[in-house]
C-alpha positions as CSV (number, residue, x, y, z in Angstrom):
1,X,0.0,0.0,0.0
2,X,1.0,3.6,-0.8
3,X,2.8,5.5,2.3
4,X,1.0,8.0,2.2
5,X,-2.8,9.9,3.0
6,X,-3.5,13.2,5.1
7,X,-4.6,16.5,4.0
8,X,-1.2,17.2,2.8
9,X,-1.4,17.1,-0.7
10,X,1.9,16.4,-1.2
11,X,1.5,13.0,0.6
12,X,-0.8,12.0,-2.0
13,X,-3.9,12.9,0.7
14,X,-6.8,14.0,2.0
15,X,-8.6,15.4,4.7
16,X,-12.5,14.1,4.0
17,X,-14.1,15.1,7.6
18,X,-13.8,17.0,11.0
19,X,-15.4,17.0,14.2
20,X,-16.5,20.3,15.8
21,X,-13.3,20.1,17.7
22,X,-11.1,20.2,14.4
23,X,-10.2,16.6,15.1
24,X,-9.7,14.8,12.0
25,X,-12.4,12.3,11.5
26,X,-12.3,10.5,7.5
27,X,-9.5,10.5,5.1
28,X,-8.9,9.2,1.8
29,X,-6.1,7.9,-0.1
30,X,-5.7,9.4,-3.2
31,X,-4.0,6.6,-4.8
32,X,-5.9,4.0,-3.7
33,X,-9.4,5.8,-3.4
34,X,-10.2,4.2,-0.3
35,X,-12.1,6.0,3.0
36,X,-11.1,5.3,6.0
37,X,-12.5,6.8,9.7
38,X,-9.9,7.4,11.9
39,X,-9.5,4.6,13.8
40,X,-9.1,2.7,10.6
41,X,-6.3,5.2,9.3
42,X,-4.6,4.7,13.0
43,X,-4.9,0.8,12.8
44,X,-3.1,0.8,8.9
45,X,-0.5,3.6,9.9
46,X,0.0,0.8,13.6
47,X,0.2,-1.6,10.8
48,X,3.1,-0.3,9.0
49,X,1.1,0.7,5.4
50,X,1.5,4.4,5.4
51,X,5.2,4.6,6.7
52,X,4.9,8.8,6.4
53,X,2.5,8.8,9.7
54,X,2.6,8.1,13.0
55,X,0.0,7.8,15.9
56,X,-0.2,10.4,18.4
57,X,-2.0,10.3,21.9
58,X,-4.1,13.3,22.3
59,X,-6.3,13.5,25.1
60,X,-6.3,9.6,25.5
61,X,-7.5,9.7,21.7
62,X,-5.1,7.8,18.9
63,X,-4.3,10.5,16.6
64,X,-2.6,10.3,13.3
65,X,-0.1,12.4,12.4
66,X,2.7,12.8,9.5
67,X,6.0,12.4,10.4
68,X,8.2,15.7,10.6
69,X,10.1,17.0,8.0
70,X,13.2,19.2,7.6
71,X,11.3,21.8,5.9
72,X,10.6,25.0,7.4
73,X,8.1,25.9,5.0
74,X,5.3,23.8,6.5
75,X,4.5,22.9,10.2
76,X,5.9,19.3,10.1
77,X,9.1,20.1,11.4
């Protein structure tokens, strides 16, 4: 599978849903097509299929999250 998905178009990603929190619910991979909720994004990315993402714990929630970067052009760093 692709290593990649987000809303960072450069990863290939996209950001289909939020809550009223700004917590990112649905994403979809643009080169596969496929939806996922959340916990199905954090349970591939736990899986090792999108190798650009990891899985953050925010507020007892798992949260994914792309990996940082050396740029300093985006907030990845």
């Amino acid at each position: 599978m692709q290593p990649l998905l987000n809303y960072l178009s450069q990863f290939g990603g996209a950001l289909q849903r939020e809550s009223d929190t700004g917590r990112n619910q649905q994403f979809r991979d643009n080169y596969t097509g496929q939806q996922m909720s959340r916990p199905e994004f954090v349970r591939q990315i736990r899986q090792g299929n999108y190798e650009n993402y990891h899985v953050r714990d925010v507020n007892g929630v798992p949260t994914p999250a792309s990996n940082p970067d050396k740029s300093e052009n985006n907030n990845l760093g």
